[in-house]
C-alpha positions as CSV (number, residue, x, y, z in Angstrom):
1,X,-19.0,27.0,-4.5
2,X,-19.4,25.2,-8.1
3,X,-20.8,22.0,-8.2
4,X,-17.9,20.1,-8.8
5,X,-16.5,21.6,-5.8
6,X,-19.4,20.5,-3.3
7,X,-19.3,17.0,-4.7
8,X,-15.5,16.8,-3.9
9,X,-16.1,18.0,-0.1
10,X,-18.6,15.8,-0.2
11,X,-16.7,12.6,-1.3
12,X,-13.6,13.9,1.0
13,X,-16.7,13.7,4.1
14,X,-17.4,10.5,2.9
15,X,-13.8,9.0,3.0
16,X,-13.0,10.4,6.2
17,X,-15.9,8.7,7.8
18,X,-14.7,5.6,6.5
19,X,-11.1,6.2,8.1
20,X,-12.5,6.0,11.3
21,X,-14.2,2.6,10.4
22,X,-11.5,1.0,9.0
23,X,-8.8,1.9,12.0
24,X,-11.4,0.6,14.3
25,X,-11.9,-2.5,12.4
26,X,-8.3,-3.1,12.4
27,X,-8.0,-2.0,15.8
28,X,-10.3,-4.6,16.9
29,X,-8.1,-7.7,15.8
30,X,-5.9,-9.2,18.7
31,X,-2.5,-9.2,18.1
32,X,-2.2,-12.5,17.4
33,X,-4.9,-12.9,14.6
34,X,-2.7,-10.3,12.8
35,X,0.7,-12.4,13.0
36,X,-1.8,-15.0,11.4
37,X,-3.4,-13.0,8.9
38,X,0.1,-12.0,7.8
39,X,1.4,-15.4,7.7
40,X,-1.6,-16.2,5.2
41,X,-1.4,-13.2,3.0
42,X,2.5,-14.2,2.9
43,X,1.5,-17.4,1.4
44,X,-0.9,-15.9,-1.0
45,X,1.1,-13.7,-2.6
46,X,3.6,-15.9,-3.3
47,X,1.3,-18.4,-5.0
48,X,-0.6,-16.0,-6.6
49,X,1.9,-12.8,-8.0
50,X,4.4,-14.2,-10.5
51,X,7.1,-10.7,-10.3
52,X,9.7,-10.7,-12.9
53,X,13.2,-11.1,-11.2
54,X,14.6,-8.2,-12.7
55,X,11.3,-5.8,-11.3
56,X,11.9,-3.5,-8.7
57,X,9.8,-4.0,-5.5
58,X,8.9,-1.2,-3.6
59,X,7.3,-2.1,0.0
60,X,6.5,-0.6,3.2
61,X,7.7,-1.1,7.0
62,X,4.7,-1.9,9.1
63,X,3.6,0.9,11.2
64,X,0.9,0.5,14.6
65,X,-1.5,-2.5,13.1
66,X,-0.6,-2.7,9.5
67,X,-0.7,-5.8,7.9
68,X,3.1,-7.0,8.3
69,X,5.0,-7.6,5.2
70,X,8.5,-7.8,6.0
71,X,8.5,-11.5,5.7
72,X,7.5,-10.7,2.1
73,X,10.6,-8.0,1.7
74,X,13.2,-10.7,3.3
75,X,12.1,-13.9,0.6
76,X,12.4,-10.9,-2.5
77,X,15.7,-9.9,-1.5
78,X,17.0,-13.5,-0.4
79,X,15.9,-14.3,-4.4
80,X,18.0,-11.5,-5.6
81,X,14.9,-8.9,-6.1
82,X,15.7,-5.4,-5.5
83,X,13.3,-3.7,-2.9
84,X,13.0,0.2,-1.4
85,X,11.3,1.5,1.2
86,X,9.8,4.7,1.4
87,X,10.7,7.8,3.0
88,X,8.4,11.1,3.6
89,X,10.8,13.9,2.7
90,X,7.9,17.1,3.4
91,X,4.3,17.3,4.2
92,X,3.7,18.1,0.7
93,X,6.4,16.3,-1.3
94,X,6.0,13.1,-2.9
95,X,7.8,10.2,-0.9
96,X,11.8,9.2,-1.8
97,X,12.0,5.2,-2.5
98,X,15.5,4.4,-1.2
99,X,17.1,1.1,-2.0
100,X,17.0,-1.4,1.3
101,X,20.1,-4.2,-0.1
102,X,20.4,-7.3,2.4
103,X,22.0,-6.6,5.5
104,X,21.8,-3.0,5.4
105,X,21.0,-1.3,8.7
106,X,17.5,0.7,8.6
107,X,16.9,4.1,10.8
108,X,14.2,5.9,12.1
109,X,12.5,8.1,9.6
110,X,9.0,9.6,11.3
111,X,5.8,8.5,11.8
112,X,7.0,4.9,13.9
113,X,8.5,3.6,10.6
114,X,12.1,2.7,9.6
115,X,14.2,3.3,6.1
116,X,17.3,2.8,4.6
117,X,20.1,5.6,5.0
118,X,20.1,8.9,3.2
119,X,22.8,8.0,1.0
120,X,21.4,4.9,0.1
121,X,19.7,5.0,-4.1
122,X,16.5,6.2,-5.2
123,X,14.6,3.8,-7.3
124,X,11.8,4.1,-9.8
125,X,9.5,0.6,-8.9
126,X,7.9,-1.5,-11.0
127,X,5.4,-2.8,-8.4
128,X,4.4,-1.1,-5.0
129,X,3.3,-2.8,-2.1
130,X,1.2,-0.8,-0.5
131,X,-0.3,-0.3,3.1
132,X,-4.3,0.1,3.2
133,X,-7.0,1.6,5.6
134,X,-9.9,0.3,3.0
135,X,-10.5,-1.0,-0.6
136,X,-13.8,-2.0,-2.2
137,X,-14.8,-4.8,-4.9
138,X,-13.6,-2.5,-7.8
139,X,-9.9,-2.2,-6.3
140,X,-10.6,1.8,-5.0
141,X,-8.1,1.7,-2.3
142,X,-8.9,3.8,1.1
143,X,-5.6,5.2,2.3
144,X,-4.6,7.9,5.2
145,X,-5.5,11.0,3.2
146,X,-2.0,12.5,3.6
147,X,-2.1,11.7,-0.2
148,X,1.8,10.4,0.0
149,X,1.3,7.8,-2.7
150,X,-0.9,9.8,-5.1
151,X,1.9,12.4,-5.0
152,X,4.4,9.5,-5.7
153,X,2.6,7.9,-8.2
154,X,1.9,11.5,-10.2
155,X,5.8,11.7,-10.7
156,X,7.0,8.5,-11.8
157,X,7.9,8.2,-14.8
158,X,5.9,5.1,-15.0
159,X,2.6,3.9,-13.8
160,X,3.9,0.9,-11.1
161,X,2.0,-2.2,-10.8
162,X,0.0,-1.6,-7.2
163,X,-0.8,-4.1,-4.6
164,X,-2.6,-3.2,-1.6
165,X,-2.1,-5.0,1.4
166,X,-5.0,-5.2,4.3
167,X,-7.1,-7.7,6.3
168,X,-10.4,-9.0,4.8
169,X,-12.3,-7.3,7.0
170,X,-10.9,-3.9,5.8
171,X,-13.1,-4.1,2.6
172,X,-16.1,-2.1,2.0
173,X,-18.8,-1.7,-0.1
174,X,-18.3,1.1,-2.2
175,X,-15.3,3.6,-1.6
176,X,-15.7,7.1,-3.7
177,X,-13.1,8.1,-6.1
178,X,-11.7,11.1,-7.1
179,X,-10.0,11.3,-10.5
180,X,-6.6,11.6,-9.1
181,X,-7.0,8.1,-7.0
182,X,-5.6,5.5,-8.9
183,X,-7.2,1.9,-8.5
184,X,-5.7,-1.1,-7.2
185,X,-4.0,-3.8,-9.7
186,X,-4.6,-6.1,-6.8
187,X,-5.3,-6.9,-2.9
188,X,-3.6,-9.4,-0.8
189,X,-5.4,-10.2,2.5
190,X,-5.2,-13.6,4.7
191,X,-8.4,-14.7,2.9
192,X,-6.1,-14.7,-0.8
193,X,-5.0,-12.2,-3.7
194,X,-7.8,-10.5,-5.6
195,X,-7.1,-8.7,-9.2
196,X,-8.9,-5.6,-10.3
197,X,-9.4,-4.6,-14.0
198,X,-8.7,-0.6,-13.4
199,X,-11.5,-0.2,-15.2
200,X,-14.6,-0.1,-12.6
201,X,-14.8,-3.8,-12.8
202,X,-13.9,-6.4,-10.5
203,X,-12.2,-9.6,-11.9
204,X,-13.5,-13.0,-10.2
């Protein structure tokens, strides 16, 4: 096994013991701490993220004890914003972003989540609002390894705007990267918005 080899079993080791740190340490929070938490982070991104009302807003439905951001989703399309959910389509196939308009009905699509109807359109996003298990001070974000969004992100045909969504206490010190894990833009948690320069350095 070359070199390069070893050190990427070694970082994928390294990752998956910090999955099992960051689902406890979301696990841990009461119910009711994470209705606040989302409340806050609501707040925060709307003071801090000036979007463009012509960008396309891709976001996520809450699954288990992710950080809720529907409220988020219902204020962008109530302002005219166009927003898509995600769908998983195949174990190994990137995920379809179908159009959620006002009003429309969602369905059950897998894994405890919900998403607009087949028929409903595919969209290419300018800005993703993402669901994370971890992210460190450098905007390396710690997702569920199913590696959904880095196959999503690899076919676009352009590179989205990405903010992670999380509760403080989901942060780490240091989260390896690989070369195909693309960083953070920024991170929304109930403590405020925090923007990352893509380049290994944190912006304060």
């Amino acid at each position: 096994m070359s070199g390069q080899a070893v050190s990427v079993v070694g970082i994928e080791a390294e990752k998956r013991a910090l999955r099992a740190k960051a689902h406890q340490r979301r696990a841990d929070l009461h119910a009711a701490v994470r209705a606040e938490a989302a409340e806050r982070a609501t707040q925060h991104f709307f003071a801090s993220l000036d979007l463009p009302r012509d960008a396309v807003v891709a976001g996520y439905w809450p699954i288990r004890d992710e950080l809720d951001i529907r409220p988020i989703l219902a204020a962008l399309m109530d302002r005219g914003q166009r927003v898509c959910l995600p769908v998983v389509v195949g174990d190994d196939a990137p995920l379809t972003l179908r159009e959620w308009r006002d009003g429309a009905p969602l369905y059950e699509a897998g894994f405890g989540t919900l998403a607009p109807a087949e028929d409903a359109a595919h969209l290419v996003p300018d800005v993703v609002l993402m669901p994370l298990l971890g992210f460190d001070r450098l905007g390396t974000r710690l997702g569920y390894g199913g590696g959904y969004y880095d196959r999503t992100l690899a076919v676009l045909p352009k590179r989205p705007q990405l903010i992670g969504f999380a509760f403080k206490r989901q942060e780490f010190d240091h989260i390896p990267r690989l070369d195909h894990d693309v960083p953070l833009d920024a991170v929304v948690t109930e403590a405020g918005a925090r923007y990352f320069s893509g380049d290994g350095k944190p912006i304060d």
